[in-house]
C-alpha positions in Angstrom: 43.7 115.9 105.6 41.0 115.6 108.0 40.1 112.5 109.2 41.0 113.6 110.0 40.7 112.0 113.9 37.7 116.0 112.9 39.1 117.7 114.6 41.0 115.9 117.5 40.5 117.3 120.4 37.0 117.5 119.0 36.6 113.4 118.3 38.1 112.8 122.0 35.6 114.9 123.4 32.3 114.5 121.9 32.7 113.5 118.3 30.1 110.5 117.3 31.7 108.3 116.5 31.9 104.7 118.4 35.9 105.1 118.8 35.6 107.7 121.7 34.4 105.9 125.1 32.0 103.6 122.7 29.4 106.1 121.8 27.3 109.1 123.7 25.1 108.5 126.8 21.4 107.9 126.2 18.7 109.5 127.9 14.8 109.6 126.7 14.2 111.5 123.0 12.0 114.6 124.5 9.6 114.2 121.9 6.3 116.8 123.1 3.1 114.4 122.4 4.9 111.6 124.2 2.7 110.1 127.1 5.7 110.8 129.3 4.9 114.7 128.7 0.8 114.2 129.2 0.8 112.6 132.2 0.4 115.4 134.9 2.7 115.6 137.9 1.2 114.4 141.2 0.7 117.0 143.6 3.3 116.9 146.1 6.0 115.8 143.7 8.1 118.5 141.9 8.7 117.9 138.2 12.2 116.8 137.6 14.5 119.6 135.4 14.8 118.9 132.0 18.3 117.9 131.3 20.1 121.5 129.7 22.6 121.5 126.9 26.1 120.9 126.7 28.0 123.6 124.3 31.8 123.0 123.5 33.2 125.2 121.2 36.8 124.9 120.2 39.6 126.2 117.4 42.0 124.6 115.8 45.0 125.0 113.8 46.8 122.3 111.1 49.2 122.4 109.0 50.7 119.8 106.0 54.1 120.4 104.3 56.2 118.0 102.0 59.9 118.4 103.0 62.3 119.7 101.2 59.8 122.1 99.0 59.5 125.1 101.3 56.8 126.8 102.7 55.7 127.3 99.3 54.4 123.6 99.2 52.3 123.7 102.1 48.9 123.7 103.4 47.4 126.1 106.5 44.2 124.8 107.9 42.3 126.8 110.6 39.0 125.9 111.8 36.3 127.3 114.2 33.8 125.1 115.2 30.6 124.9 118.3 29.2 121.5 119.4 25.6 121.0 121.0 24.7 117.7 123.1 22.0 117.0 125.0 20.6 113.3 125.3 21.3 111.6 122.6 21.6 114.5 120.4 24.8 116.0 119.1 24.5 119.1 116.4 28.1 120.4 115.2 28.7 123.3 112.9 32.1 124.6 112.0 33.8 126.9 109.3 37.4 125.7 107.6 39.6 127.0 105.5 42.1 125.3 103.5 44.9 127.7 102.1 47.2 126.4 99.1 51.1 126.8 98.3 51.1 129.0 101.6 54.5 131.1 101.8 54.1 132.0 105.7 56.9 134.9 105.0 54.8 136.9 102.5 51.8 136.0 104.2 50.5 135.0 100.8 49.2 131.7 98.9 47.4 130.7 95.4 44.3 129.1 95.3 42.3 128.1 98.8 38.7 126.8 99.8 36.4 128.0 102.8 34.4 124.8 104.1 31.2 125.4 105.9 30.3 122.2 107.4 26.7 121.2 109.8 26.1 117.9 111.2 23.1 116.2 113.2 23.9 112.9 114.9 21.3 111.3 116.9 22.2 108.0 119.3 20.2 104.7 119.0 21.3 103.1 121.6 24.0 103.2 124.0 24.6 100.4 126.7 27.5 97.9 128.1 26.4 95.3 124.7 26.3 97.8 121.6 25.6 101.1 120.5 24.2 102.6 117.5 24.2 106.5 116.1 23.5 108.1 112.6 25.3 111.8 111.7 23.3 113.3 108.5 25.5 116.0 107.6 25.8 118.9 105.4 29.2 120.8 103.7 29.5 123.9 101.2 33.1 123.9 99.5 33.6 127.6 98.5 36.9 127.1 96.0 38.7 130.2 94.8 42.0 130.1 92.0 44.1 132.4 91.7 46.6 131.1 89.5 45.3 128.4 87.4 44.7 129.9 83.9 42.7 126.7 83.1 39.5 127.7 86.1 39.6 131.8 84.8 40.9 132.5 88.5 36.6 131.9 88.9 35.1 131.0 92.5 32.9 128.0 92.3 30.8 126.0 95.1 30.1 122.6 95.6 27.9 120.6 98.4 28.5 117.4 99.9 26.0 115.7 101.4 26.6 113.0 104.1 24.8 110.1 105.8 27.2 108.2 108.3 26.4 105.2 110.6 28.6 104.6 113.6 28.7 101.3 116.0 30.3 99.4 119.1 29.5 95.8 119.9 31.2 94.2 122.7 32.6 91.1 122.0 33.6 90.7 125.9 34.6 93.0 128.9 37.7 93.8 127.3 37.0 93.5 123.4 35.0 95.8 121.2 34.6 95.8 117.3 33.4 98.6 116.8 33.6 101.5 113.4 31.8 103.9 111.0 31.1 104.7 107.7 29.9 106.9 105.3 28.2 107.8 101.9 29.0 111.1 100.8 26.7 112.6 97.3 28.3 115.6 95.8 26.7 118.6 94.0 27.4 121.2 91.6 30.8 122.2 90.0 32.6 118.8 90.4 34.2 119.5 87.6 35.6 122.4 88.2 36.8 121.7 92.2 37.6 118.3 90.9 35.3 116.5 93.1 33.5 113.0 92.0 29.7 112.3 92.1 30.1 109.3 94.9 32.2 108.8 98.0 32.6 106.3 100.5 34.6 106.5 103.4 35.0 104.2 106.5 37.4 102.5 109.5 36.1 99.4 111.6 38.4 97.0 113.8 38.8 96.0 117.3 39.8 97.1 120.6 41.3 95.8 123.3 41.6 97.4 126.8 43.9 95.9 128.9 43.1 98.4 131.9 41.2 101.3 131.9 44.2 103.5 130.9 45.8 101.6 128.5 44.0 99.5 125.0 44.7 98.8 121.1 43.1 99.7 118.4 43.4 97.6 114.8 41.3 99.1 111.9 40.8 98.9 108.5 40.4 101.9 106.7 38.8 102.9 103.1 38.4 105.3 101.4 37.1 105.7 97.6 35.7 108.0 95.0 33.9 107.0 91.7 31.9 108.9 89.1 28.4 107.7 88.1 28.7 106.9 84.3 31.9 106.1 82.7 33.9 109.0 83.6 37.0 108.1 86.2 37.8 111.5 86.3 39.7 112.2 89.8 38.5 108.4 90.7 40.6 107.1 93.5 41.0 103.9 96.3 42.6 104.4 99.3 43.0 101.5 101.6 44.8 101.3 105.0 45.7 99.7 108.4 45.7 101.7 111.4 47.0 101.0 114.4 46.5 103.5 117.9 47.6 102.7 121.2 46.0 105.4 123.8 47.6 105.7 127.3 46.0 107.4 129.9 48.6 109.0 132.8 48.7 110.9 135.3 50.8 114.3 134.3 48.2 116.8 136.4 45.8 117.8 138.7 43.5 119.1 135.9 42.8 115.0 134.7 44.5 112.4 132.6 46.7 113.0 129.7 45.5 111.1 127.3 48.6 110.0 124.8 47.8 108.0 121.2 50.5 107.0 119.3 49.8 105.8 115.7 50.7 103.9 112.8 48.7 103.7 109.2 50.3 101.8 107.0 48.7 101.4 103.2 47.4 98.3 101.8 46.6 99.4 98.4 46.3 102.6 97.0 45.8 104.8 93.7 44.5 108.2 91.5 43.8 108.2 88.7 45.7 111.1 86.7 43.3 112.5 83.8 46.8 114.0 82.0 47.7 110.5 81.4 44.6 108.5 81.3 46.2 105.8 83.9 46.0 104.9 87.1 49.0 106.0 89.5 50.1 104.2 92.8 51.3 105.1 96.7 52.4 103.5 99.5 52.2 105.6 102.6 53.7 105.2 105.8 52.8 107.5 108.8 53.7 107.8 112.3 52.1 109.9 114.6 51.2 111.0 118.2 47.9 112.6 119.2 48.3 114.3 122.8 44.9 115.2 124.7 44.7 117.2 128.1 42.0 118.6 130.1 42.9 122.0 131.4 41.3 123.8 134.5 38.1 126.0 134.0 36.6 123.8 131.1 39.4 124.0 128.8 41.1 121.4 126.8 44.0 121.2 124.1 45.4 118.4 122.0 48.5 118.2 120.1 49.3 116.1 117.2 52.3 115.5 115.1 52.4 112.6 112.4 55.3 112.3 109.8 54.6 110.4 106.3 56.8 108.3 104.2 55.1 108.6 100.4 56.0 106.1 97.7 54.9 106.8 94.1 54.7 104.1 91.3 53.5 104.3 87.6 53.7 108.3 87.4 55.7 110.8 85.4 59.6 110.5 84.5 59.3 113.9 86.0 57.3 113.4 89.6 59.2 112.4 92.6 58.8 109.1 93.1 59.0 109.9 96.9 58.0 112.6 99.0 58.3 113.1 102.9 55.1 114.5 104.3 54.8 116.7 108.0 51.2 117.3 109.6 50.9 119.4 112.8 47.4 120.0 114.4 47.0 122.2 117.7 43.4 122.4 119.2 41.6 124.1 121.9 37.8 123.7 122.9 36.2 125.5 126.0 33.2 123.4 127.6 30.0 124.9 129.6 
């Protein structure tokens, strides 16, 4: 759902990791016994300011809808979120909600989760060679049901834990590998939300720029879940390539449109369904466009549309073995 590219407008702006312009600036960690902060300032010399911080904050709005089931079937997404950077710090703390089986008409749906989510990422390093960050992050799911008999229509909480490397090396002036991943612990209820113990998550590949407005991006994305002991309940691998193309142009005065068409296309995939005690396959094929503007007065919105072309094997006489999946995501931060 999220990946994702958080948010975004939020990843083109100031998310950490190394696929935005190749990682944060870095400026000296303030730390208060450092020599730098003993040293007094020689009389006649003013004391340079200290560097203030940098606060985005930003909404956003996504949708996902299989076709042909009606708005029944879908999934509304808003999120509020606030962004702090200064040096080589970025803090980021947002709340999301994730509504289920949303009929937009009767303004109603069954069962939904609110996500509070806070992340710290600090830069290593950040220079025309390589650069190096680490998030640590924190998320609360707050599930409630409505309709399934099997939960008691109960509320139940569950925390994910996250620590998530990020990188860039450059290969030479106009080729970067570059990627991140992450371990993600889960707590609490995983039975219940259907969450696993364990999850890993990453995309790494290479960019080419062949200007500064236009480059490729090839990745390989994974994503996979696992129980600790010999439970595979709700185990799943989800393996991809991903292919982005960002254009910058010149639409208006306010700066470059920023245009990202995509592609994901995936290399092997499954779930495994508890009903049946087997493993059940996809192939997904998505097309998308990301669209991100800077608007006047420290504003900025991105667009996205991405259509999805779902193939399931080895499932139920009775499932559709193919579905055809819509995403929409609008976004709009405000910078100062």
């Amino acid at each position: 759902m999220k990946i994702n590219l958080i948010a975004a407008l939020f990843c083109g702006a100031v998310c950490s990791s190394a696929f935005s312009a190749e990682g944060e600036s870095v400026n000296k960690n303030e730390d208060h016994n450092s020599p730098e902060m003993l040293t007094p300032v020689p009389i006649g010399l003013a004391a340079l300011p200290s560097e203030p911080w940098k606060i985005q904050v930003g909404v956003m709005q996504e949708t996902e809808n299989t076709e042909g089931q009606g708005d029944k079937d879908g999934a509304y997404e808003p999120t509020v979120f606030i962004n702090f950077s200064k040096g080589q710090w970025n803090l980021y703390g947002a709340f999301y909600q994730e509504d289920h089986n949303v009929d937009y008409s009767q303004d109603t749906r069954s069962d939904w989760f609110n996500q509070y989510e806070f992340d710290a990422h600090y830069q290593f390093a950040d220079n025309d060679d390589y650069a190096l960050g680490l998030m640590l992050g924190f998320r609360n799911y707050q599930w409630k049901y409505n309709e399934d008999k099997k939960k008691d229509s109960g509320s139940y909480n569950t925390q994910r834990y996250t620590v998530q490397p990020d990188w860039s090396v450059s290969l030479s002036p106009n080729l970067k590998y570059n990627g991140w991943m992450a371990l993600y612990n889960y707590y609490n209820n995983m039975d219940n939300n259907g969450y696993l113990n364990k999850e890993f998550e990453g995309e790494t590949g290479l960019k080419y720029s062949f200007s500064g407005d236009v480059a490729i991006q090839v990745n390989y994305y994974l994503d996979r879940g696992w129980n600790t002991g010999d439970s595979q309940r709700g185990e799943f691998a989800k393996q991809e390539a991903r292919v982005y193309i960002p254009v910058s142009v010149d639409l208006f005065s306010s700066g470059k449109t920023v245009l990202t068409p995509y592609v994901r296309r995936t290399l092997d995939t499954y779930y495994y369904n508890d009903d049946r005690a087997e493993r059940e396959g996809e192939t997904d094929t998505r097309f998308g466009l990301l669209i991100n503007q800077p608007l006047p007065a420290g504003f900025a919105i991105s667009l996205e549309y991405a259509y999805e072309l779902q193939l399931h094997d080895n499932i139920d006489a009775s499932a559709n073995a193919k579905t055809k999946f819509h995403y929409t995501g609008v976004g709009l931060t405000y910078t100062f």
